[in-house]
DRENTOR-586411 format. One record per atom (N, C-alpha, C): x, y, z; residue in one letter; atom name; residue number from 1. Coordinates in steps of 0.1 Angstrom, whole numbers, plus 5000, padded with zeros to 4 digits. Layout:
BEGIN
     u     v     w  aa  at    i
     X     Y     Z   A  CA  NUM
...
//
This chain:
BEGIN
     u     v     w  aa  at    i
  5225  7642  4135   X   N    1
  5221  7643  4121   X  CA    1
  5221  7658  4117   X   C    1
  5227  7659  4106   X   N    2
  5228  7677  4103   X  CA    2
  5216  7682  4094   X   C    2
  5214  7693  4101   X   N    3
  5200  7699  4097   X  CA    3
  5208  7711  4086   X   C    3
  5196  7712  4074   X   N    4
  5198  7723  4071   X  CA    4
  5199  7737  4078   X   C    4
  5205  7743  4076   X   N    5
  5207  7756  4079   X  CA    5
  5188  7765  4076   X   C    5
  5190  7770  4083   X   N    6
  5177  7782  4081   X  CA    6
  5178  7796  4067   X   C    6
  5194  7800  4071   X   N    7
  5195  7809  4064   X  CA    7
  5192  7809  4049   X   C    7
  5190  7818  4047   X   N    8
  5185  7826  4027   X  CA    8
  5200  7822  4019   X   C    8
  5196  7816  4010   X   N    9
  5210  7815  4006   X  CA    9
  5209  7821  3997   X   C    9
  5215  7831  3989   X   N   10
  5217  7838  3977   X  CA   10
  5223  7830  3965   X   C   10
  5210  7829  3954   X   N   11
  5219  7823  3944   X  CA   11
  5216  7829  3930   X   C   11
  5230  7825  3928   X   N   12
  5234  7836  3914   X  CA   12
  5224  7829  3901   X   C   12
  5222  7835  3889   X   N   13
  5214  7829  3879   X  CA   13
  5221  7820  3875   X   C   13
  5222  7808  3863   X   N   14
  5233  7801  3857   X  CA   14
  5237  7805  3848   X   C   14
  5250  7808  3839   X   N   15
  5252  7808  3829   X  CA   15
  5248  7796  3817   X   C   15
  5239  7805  3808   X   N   16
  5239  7796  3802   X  CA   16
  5247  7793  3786   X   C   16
  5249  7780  3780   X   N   17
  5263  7781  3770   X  CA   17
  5253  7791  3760   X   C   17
  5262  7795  3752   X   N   18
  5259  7805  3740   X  CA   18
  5267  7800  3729   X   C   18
  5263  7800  3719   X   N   19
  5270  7794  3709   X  CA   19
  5276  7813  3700   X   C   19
  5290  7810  3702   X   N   20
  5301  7819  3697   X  CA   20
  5298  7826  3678   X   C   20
  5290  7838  3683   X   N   21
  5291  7837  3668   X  CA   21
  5300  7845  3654   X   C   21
  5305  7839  3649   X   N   22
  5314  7845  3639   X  CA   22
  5311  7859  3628   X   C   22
  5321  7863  3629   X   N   23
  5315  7871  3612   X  CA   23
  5313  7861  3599   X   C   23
  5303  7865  3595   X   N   24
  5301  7855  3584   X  CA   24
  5305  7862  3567   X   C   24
  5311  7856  3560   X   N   25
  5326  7859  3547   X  CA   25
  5309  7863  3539   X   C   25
  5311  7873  3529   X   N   26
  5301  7877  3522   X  CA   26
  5300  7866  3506   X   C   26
  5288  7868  3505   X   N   27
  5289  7851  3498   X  CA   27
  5292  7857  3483   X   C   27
  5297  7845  3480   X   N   28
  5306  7853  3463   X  CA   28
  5292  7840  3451   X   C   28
  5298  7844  3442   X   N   29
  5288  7840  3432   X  CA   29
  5292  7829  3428   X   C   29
  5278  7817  3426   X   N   30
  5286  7803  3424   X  CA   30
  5295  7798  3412   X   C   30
  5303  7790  3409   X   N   31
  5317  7791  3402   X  CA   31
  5304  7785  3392   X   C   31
  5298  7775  3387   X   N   32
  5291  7767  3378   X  CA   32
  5278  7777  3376   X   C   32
  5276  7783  3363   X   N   33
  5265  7788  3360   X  CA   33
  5262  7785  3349   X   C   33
  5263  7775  3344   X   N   34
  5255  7766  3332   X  CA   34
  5248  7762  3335   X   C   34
  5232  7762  3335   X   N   35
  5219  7750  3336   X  CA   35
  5226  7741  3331   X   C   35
  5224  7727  3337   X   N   36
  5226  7716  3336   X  CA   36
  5215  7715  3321   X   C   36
  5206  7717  3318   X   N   37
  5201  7716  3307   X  CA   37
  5205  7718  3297   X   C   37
  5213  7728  3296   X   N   38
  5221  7733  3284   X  CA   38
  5239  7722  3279   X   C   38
  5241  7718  3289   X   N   39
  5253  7709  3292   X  CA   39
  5246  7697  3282   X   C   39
  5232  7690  3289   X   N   40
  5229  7678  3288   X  CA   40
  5223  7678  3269   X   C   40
  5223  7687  3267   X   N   41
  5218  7695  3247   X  CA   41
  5234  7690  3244   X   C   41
  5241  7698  3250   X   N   42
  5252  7698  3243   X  CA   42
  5262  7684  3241   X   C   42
  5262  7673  3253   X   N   43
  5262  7661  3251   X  CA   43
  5256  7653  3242   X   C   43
  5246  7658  3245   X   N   44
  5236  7647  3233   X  CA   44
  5239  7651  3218   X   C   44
  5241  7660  3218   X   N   45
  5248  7667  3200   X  CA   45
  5258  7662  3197   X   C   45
  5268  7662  3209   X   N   46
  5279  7656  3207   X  CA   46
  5284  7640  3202   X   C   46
  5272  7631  3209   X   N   47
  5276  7618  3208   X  CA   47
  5273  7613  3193   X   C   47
  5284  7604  3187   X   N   48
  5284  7601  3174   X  CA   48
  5270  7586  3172   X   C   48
  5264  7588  3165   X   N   49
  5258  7570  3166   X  CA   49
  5264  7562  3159   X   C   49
  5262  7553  3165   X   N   50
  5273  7539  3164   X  CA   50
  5264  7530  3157   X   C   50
  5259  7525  3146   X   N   51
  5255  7512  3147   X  CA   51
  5259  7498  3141   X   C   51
  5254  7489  3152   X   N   52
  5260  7474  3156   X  CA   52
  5254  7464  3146   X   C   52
  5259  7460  3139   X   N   53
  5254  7448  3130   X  CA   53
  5260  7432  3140   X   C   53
  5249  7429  3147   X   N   54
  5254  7417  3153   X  CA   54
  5251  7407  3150   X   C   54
  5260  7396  3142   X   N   55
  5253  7385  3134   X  CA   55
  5261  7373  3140   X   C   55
  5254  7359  3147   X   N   56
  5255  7353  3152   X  CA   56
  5258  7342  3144   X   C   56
  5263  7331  3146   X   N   57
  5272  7323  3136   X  CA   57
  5263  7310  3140   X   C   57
  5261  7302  3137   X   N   58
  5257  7287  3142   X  CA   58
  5265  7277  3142   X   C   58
  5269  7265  3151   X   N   59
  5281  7257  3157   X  CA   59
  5287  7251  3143   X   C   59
  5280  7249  3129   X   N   60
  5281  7243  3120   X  CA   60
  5292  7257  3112   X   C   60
  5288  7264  3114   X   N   61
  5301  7277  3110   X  CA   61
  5313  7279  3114   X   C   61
  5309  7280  3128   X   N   62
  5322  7279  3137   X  CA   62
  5328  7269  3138   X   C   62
  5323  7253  3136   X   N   63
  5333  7241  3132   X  CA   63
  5342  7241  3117   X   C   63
  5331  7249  3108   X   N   64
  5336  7249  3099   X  CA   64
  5351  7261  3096   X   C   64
  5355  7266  3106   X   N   65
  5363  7278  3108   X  CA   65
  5379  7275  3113   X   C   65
  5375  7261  3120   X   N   66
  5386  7256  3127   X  CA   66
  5395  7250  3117   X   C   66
  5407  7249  3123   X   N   67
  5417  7242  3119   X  CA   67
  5421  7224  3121   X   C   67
  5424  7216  3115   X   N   68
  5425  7204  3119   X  CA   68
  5432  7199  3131   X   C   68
  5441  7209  3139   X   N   69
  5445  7208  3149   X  CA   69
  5436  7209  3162   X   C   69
  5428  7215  3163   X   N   70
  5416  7222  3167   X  CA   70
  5407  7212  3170   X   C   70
  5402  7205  3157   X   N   71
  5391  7198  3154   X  CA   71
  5396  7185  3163   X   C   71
  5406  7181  3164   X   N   72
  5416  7169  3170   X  CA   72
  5416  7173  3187   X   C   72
  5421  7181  3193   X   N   73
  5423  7188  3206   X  CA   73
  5412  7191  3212   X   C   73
  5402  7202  3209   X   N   74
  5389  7206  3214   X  CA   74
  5379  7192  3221   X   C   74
  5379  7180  3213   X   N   75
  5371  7172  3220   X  CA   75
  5380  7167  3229   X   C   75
  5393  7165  3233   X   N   76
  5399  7158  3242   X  CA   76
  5399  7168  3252   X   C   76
  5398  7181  3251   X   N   77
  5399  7189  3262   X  CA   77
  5383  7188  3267   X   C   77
  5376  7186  3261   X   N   78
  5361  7189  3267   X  CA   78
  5358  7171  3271   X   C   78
  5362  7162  3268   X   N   79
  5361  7151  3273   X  CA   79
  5374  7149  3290   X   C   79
  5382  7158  3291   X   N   80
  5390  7159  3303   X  CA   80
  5380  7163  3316   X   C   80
  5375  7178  3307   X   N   81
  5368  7185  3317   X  CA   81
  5361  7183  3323   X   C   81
  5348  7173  3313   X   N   82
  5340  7164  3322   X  CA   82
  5340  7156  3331   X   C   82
  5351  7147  3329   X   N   83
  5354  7138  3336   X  CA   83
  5360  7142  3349   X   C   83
  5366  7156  3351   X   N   84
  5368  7159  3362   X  CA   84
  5354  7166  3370   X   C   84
  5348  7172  3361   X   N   85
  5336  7177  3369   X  CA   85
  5328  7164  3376   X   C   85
  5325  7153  3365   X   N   86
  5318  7138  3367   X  CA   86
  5321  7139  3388   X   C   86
  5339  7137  3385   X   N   87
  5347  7130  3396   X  CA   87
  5342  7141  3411   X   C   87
  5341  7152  3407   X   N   88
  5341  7159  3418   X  CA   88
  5328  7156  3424   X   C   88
  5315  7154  3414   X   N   89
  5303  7153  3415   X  CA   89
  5299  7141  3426   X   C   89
  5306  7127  3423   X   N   90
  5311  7117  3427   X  CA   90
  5313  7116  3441   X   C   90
  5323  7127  3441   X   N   91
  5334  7126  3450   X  CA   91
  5342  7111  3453   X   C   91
  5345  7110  3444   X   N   92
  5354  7094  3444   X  CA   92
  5369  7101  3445   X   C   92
  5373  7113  3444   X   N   93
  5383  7119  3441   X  CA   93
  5383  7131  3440   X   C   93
  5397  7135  3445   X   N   94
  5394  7155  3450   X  CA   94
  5401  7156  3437   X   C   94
  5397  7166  3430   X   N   95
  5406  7170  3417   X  CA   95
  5408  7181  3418   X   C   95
  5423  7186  3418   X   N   96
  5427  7201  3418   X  CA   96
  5419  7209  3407   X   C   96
  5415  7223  3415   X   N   97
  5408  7235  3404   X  CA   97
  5416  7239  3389   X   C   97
//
């Protein structure tokens, strides 16, 4: 079985890491020196006001708006639609989307 040695062993300190340090660039002056306050004045001055007159029509207007082609077509397309939604609901039948 091997025994330690007796002798003094000499040991060196460790290196420890060091972090490398650079010259550091002398700092220049930042490119943006408008308070954002002054910017957000000057937006708000800028924007035009708009206003919205929103006037909503009732079904009896908008039937009355249609054309007789329209007035003929519109219920057969909404009597299709249902009937496919009905079918899917069902499931009596896969009906393409």
């Amino acid at each position: 079985m091997p025994t330690a040695s007796t002798a003094k062993r000499t040991t060196t300190p460790r290196k420890r890491r060091t972090r490398k340090v650079t010259a550091t660039a002398p700092k220049s002056a930042p490119l943006n020196t408008t308070p954002v306050t002054k910017i957000m004045e000057e937006v708000k001055a800028e924007a035009p006001k708009v206003e919205t007159n929103v006037s909503t029509k009732t079904w009896v207007e908008r039937y009355q708006e249609l054309d007789g082609f329209s007035v003929i077509v519109i219920p057969f397309l909404f009597l299709e639609a249902g009937t496919k939604e009905l079918l899917k609901v069902l499931g009596t039948l896969k009906v393409p989307a």
